[in-house]
N, C-alpha and C positions, 0 to 999 in steps of 0.2 A: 310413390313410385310413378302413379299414373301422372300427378303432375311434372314431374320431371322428365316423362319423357313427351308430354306434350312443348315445356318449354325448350326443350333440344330441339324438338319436329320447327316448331316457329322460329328459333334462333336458325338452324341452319336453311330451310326452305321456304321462308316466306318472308319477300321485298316488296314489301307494298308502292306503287308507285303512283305518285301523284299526277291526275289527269284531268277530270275534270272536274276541279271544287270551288266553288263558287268565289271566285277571287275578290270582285266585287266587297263581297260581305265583311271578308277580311280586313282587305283595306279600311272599310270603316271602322267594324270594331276596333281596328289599332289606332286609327283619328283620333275618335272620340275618345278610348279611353286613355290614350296620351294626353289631350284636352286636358283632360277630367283629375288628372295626375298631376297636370302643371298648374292646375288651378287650386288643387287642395293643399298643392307644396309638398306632397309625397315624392317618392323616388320614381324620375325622370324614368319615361318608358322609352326606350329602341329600338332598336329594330333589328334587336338581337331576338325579341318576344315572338317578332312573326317568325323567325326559323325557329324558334324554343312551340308556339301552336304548330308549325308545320310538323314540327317532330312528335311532338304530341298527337296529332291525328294520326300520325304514322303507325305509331305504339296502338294507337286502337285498332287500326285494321290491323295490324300481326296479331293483336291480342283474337281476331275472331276469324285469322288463319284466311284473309283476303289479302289479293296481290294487289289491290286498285283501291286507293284511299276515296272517299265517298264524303258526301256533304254531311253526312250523316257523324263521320270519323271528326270533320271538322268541326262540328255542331258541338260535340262531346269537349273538344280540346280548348273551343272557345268560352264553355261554360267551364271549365276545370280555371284557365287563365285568370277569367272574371272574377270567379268564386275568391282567386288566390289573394287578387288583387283588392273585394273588397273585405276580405277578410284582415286587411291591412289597416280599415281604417276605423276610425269612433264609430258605436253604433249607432249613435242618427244620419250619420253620414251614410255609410252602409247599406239602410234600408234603402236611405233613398236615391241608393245607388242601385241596387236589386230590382227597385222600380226602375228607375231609366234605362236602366240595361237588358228590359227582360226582354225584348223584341230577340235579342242573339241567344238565349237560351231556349226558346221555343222551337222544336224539331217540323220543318217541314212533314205534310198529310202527302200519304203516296200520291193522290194525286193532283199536290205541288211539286213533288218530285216529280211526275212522269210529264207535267206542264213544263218543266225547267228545260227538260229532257227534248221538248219538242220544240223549243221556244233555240234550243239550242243548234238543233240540226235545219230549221227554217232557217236562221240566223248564217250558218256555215253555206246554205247551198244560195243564197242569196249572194252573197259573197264569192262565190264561186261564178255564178253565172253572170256578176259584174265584170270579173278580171276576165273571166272569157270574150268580151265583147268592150274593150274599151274605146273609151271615148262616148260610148250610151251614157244614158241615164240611167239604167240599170236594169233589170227585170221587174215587171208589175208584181205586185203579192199576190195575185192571182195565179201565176203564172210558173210562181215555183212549187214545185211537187218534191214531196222525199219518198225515198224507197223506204217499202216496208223493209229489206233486207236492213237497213240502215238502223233502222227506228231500234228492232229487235237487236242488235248489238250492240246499240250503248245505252241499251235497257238492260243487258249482258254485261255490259264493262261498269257499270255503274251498279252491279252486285242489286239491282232489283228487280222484285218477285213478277214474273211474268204470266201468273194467275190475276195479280194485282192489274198488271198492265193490261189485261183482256176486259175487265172491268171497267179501268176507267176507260177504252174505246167505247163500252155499249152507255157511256154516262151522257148526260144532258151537257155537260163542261167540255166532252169531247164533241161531240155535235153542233157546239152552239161556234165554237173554236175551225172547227177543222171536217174535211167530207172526205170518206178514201174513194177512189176510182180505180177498181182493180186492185192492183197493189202498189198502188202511188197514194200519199196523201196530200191535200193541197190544204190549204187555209179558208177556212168558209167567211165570204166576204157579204 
């Protein structure tokens, strides 16, 4: 009974919706293991797989009752795919596909997450303060600062623990990386 009305509560209220997942990653693993598929003369991969993992990350966030699909949701979809695909083939192939594959089944360390996290919103306000002033050369690295307000909500939208996130500020990785002034953080150059 309990699981049933946990699956209504997810079917009806919870749309996960895809924001920031590491696209990058994606793309490759569909490269390679397309590659990998035309070389062994298996069934030809398309690019029906990437919306078949995108729906699959999806199913794991609803499955843990989040609205914001996460690297993490990704992580899971990309290893489920893998899994599917080398369960396809002979096993000496197999293994030694498990090896070359294992870099996408390894789950980012929170704080590779919360590096992604900052790597991202430097990236965003860099970009921002180009378009503002065109025709420059852009803003120095020094020179762009992000709000703390910032940091904290898509440390928020990206469903991570923000005990986690207080840690890795007081780390040697955040310090060697990055200095706050106030509540702006810049890039320690």
């Amino acid at each position: 009974e309990l699981l049933q009305k946990y699956i209504a509560y997810a079917r009806d209220r919870v749309h996960p919706k895809i924001t920031n997942i590491d696209k990058e990653k994606l793309a490759n693993f569909y490269a390679e293991l397309r590659a990998e598929a035309f070389k062994s003369g298996g069934v030809p991969m398309t690019a029906r797989y990437v919306d078949s993992i995108v729906r699959l990350a999806e199913a794991h966030a609803k499955m843990e009752l989040r609205q914001h699909v996460t690297n993490k949701d990704l992580d899971n979809a990309l290893g489920v795919m893998l899994e599917s695909f080398i369960q396809s083939q002979k096993h000496q192939v197999a293994e030694e596909l498990r090896v070359r594959f294992r870099k996408y089944l390894t789950t980012a360390s929170p704080h590779d997450q919360f590096m992604a996290v900052m790597e991202k919103l430097f990236r965003d306000k860099t970009d921002q303060m180009r378009l503002a002033r065109p025709g420059s050369d852009g803003p120095e690295a020094h020179d762009v600062g992000v709000e703390m307000s910032d940091v904290v909500r898509l440390i928020e939208r990206n469903d991570l623990d923000m005990d986690e996130a207080h840690r890795f500020m007081g780390s040697s990785r955040f310090k060697n990386n990055y200095r706050l002034v106030g509540e702006r953080i810049f890039r320690a150059l």
